[in-house]
C-alpha positions in Angstrom: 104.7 130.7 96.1 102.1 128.7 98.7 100.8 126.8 95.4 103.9 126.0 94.1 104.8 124.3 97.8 101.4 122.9 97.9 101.5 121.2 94.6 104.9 119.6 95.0 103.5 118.8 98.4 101.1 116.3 97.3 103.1 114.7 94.8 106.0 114.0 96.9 103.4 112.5 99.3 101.7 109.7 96.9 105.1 109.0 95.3 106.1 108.1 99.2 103.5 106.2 99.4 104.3 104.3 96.1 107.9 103.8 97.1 106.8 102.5 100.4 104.9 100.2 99.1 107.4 98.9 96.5 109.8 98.1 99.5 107.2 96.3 101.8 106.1 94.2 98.4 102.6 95.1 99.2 101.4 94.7 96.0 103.7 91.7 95.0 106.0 92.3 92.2 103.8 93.1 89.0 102.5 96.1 91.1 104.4 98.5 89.1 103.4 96.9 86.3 99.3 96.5 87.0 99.2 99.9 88.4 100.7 101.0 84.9 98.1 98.9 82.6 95.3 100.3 84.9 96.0 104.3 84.4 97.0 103.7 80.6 94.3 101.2 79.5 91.5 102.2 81.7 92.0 105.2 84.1 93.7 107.7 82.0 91.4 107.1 78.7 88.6 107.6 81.0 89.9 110.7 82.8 90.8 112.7 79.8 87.8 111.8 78.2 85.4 113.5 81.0 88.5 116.2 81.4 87.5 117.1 77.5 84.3 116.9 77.3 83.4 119.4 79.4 86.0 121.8 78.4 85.3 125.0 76.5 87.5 124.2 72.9 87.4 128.4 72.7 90.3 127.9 74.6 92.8 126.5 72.6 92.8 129.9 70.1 94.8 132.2 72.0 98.3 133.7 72.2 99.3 132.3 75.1 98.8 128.6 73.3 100.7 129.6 70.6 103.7 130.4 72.8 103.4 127.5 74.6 103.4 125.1 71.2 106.6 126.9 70.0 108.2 126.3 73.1 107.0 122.8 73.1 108.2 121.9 69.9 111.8 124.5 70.7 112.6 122.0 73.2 111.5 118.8 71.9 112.9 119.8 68.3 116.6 119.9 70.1 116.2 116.6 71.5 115.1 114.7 68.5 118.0 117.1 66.7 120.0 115.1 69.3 119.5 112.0 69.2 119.3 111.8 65.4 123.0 112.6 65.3 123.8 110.2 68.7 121.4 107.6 67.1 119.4 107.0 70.3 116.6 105.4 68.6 113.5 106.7 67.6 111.6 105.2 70.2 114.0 106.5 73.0 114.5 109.4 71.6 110.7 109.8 71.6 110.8 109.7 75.3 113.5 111.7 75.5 111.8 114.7 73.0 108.4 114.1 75.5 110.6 114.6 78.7 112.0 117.6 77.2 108.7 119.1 76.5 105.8 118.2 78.0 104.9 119.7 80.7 102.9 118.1 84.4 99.3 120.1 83.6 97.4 118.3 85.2 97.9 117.1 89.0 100.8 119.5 89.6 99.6 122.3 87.1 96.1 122.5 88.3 97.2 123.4 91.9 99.8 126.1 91.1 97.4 127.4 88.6 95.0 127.9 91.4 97.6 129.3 94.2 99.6 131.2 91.8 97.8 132.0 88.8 94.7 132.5 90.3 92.7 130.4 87.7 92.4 126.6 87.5 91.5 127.2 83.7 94.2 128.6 82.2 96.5 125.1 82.1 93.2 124.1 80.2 94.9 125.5 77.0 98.1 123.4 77.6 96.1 120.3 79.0 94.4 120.2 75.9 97.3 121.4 73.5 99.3 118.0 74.8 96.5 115.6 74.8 95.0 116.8 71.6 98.0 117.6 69.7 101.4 116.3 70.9 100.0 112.9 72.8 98.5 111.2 69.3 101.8 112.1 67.8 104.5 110.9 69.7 101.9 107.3 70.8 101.7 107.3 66.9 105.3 107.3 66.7 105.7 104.7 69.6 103.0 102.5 68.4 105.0 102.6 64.6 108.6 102.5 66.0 108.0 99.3 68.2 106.0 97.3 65.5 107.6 98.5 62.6 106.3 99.1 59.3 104.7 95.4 58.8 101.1 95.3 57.7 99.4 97.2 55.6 99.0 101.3 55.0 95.6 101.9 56.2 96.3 99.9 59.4 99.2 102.4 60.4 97.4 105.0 59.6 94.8 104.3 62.2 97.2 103.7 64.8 96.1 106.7 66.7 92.5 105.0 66.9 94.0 102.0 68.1 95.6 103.9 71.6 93.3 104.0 74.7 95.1 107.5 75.7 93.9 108.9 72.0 90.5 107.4 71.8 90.1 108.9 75.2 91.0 112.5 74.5 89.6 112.6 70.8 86.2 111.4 72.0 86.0 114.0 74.5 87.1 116.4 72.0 84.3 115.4 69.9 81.6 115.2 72.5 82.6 119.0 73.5 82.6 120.0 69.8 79.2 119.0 69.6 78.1 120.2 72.5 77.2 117.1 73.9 76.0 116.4 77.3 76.7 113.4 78.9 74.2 111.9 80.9 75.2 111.5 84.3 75.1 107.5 84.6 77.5 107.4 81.8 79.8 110.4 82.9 79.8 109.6 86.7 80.9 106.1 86.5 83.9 107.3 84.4 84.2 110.4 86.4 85.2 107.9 89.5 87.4 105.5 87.3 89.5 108.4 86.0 90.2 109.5 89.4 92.6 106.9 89.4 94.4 107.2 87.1 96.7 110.2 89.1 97.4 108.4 91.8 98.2 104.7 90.3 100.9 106.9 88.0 102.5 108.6 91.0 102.2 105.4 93.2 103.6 103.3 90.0 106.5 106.1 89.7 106.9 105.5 93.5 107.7 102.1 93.5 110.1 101.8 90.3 112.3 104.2 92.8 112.7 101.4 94.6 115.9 100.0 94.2 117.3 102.6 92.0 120.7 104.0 91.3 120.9 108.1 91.6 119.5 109.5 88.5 121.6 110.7 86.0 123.9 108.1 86.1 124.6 105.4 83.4 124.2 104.7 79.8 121.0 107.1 79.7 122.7 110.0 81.8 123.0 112.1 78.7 120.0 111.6 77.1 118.8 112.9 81.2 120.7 115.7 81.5 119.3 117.0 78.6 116.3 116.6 78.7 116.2 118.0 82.1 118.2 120.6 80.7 115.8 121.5 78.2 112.9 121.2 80.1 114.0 123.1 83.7 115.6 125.8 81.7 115.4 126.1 78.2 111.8 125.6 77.4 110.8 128.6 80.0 113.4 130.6 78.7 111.6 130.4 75.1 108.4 130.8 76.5 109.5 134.0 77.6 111.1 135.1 74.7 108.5 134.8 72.6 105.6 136.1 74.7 107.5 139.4 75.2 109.5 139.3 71.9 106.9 138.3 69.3 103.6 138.2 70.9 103.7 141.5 73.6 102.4 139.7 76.5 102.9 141.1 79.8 101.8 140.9 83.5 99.4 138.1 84.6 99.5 136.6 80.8 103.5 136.9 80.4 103.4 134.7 84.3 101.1 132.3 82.9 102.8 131.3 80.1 105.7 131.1 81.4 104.9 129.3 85.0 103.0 126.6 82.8 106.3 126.1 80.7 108.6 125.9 83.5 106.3 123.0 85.2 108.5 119.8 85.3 108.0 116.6 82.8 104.4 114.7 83.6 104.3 112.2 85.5 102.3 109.7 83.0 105.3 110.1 80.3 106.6 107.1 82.6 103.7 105.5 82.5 103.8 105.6 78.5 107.7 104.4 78.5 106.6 101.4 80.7 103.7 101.0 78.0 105.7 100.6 75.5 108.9 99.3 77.7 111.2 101.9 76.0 112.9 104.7 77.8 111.9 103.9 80.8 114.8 104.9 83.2 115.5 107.9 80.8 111.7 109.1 81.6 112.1 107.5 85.6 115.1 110.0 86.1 114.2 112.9 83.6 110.4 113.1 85.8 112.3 113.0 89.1 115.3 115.7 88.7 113.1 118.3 86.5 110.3 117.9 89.1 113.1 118.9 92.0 114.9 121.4 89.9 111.8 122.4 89.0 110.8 123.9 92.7 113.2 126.9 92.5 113.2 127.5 89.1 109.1 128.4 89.6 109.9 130.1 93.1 111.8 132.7 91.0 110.0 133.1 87.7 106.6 133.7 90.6 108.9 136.3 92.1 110.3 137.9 89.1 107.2 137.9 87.3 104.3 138.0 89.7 
């Protein structure tokens, strides 16, 4: 329970901070805006990147991934069922299917890992599931969805390769594969620009509150509600089904897989919606209510499960 308070701890903090600054105008009024270019052009690429490459890929071949891509794609696979019938678009509905789904492993996940899981490494399997996996895909989708289909087939077919988030986490992919190691003026200068990139998206998120009606209000309160639906509920509950149901996990393995599905949206899913300047008040208010809905919904599955 001390690591789920702790990590929610720290992120309310720098989101503070980012709101205060977005109502002293600090940073003027592209702040949002460069802080936002900065984590998804230069700090994010560069932070997965020396995430990866020093991760063991033995990782990703377990049971407990397996649960947690059939949950992902459970909850996203409602969404999108959604807002195919509602016609949302595909680009919002992209959002939408991300918020539903994709889970904060990183700065929140890490920290609750440590205090409740006891491990630090086992979000590695999810961390590397999303960035691997579910990131090119729905960038792919946004990258196609925003240009359309103009130009010609081998171009959009390289789209991933074109996407700093991507290249970032496919490199490091690559460099771990091979069993790579970096030389330490390469990977400490990129070790320090990553670190960036967490706090320019929380500080980013905390000053588009700035401003802002209550979420889950307004045209995009539906496409909110579910997703926060989905994701505070629904996508833990599936977790849990199918470790105990199909895959016989219990104890420590049954908590880990289902704390790591019950953590709230990311944080950087707004940072990709301000990218791409779709969504963005549907990921805004998804991020903020299934990161405080979130906070009791982990106090009892800790509880009940731990």
């Amino acid at each position: 329970m001390q690591g789920v308070l702790t990590g929610f701890a720290v992120i309310a903090v720098v989101i503070g901070v980012g709101y205060v600054i977005g109502r002293r105008g600090y940073l003027g009024d592209q702040g949002r805006e460069v802080l936002t270019k900065l984590a998804f052009h230069v700090a994010s690429p560069a932070l997965l990147f020396t995430t990866l490459a020093r991760t063991d890929l033995s990782v990703i071949f377990s049971s407990r991934l397996l649960v947690t891509a059939l949950s992902t794609a459970a909850a996203a696979g409602v969404f999108v069922a959604v807002g195919v019938v509602r016609r949302w678009g595909a680009g919002r509905t992209t959002i939408g299917a991300l918020c539903s789904s994709y889970v904060n492993s990183g700065n929140l996940g890490i920290p609750i890992a440590v205090y409740v899981l006891g491990d630090a490494s086992l979000v590695a399997p999810v961390l590397l599931f999303q960035l691997v996996g579910v990131t090119p895909v729905a960038l792919t989708i946004l990258d196609l969805s925003g240009k359309g289909t103009k130009g010609p087939l081998w171009r959009r077919l390289l789209t991933p390769l074109r996407n700093p988030i991507a290249v970032g986490s496919l490199a490091g992919v690559a460099v771990s594969a091979a069993e790579v190691k970096v030389p330490a003026p390469v990977l400490d200068p990129l070790t320090l620009i990553g670190g960036m990139s967490v706090p320019a998206v929380l500080l980013a998120f905390g000053i588009s509150l700035c401003g802002s009606t209550m979420p889950g209000r307004g045209p995009d309160r539906h496409p909110v509600l579910l997703s926060v639906a989905l994701k505070s509920v629904g996508q833990p509950a599936v977790a849990w089904a199918l470790a105990v149901g199909v895959f016989g996990l219990r104890g420590a393995q049954l908590l880990d897989v289902v704390v790591t599905s019950a953590l709230p949206a990311a944080q950087n899913l707004f940072t990709y919606a301000s990218s791409y300047r779709v969504g963005e008040r549907l990921a805004r208010d998804s991020i903020l209510l299934s990161t405080v809905i979130s906070v009791p919904v982990l106090v009892v599955v800790a509880a009940l499960l731990g």
